[in-house]
C-alpha positions in Angstrom: -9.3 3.0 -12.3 -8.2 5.8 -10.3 -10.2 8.6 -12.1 -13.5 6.3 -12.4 -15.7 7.7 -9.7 -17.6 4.1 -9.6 -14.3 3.1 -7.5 -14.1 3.3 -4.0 -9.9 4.4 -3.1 -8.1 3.2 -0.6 -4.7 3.5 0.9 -3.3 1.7 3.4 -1.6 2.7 6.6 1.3 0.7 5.9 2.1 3.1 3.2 2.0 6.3 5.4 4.5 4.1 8.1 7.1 3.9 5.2 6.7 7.0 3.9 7.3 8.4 8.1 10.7 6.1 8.0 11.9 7.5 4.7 11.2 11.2 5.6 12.7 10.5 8.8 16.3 9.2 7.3 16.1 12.6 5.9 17.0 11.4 2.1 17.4 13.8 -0.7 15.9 11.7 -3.0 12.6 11.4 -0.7 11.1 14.5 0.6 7.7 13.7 0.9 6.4 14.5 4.3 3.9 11.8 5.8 1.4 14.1 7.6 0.9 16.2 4.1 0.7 13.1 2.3 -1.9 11.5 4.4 -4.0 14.8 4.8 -3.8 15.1 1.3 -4.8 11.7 0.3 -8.3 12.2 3.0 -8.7 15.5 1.7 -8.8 14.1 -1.9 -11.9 11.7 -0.8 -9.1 8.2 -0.2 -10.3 5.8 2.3 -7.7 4.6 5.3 -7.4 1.2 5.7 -6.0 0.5 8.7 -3.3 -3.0 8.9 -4.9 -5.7 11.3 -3.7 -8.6 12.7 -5.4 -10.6 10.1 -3.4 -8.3 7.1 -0.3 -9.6 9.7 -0.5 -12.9 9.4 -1.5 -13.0 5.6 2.0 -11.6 5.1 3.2 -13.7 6.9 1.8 -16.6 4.8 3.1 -14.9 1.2 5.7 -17.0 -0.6 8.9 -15.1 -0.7 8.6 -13.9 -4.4 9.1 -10.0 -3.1 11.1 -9.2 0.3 9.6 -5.3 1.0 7.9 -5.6 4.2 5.9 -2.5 3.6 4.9 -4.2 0.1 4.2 -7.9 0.9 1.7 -5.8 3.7 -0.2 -4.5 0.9 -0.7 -7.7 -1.3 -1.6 -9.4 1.7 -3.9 -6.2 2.9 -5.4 -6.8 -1.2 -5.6 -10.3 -0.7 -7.6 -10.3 2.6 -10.2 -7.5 1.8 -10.1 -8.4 -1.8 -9.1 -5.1 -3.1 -7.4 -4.4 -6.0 -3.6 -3.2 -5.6 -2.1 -1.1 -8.4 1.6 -1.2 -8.3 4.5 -0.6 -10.8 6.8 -3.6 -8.9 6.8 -6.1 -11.8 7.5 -8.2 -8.6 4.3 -7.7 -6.2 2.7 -8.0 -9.2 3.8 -11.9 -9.7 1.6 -12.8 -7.0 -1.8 -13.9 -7.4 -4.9 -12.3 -6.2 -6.4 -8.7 -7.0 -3.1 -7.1 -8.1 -2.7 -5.1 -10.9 0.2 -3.6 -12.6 0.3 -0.1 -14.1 
């Protein structure tokens, strides 16, 4: 889906906020720095979705199958602008709407 040129990408906010706390709690295991990661992602054509309150409240509304803030943002961020959300999380995938696991 990713390499098909007919698909418009998107990342969401959301993810760039967790990335900033995780580089910020200066983890070895997570080095990834926020401002190269988002740069990159424009530079490599990515749309930025940006959270509203509406994306808010839809979380808000999810059933408590998954507990990630950051994650039940983005499946209610897919939900709401009906785009599709490719995870690997066996559990954001277990909720219905445009999710999609990989």
């Amino acid at each position: 889906m990713i390499s098909d040129t007919g698909n418009e990408l998107i990342f969401s906010v959301a993810s760039i906020w967790e990335i900033s706390i995780k580089h910020a709690k200066g983890l070895e295991s997570f080095r990834a720095h926020p401002g190269v990661v988002w740069e990159a992602l424009l530079e490599s054509g990515y749309t930025e979705l940006p959270v509203s309150g509406k994306h808010a409240v839809a979380a808000g509304c999810l059933p408590p199958i998954h507990k990630d803030p950051f994650d039940r943002l983005l499946i209610a961020q897919a939900i709401v602008e009906q785009i599709t959300l490719l995870t690997v999380d066996a559990a954001v995938a277990r909720y219905p709407g445009p999710i999609r696991k990989v």
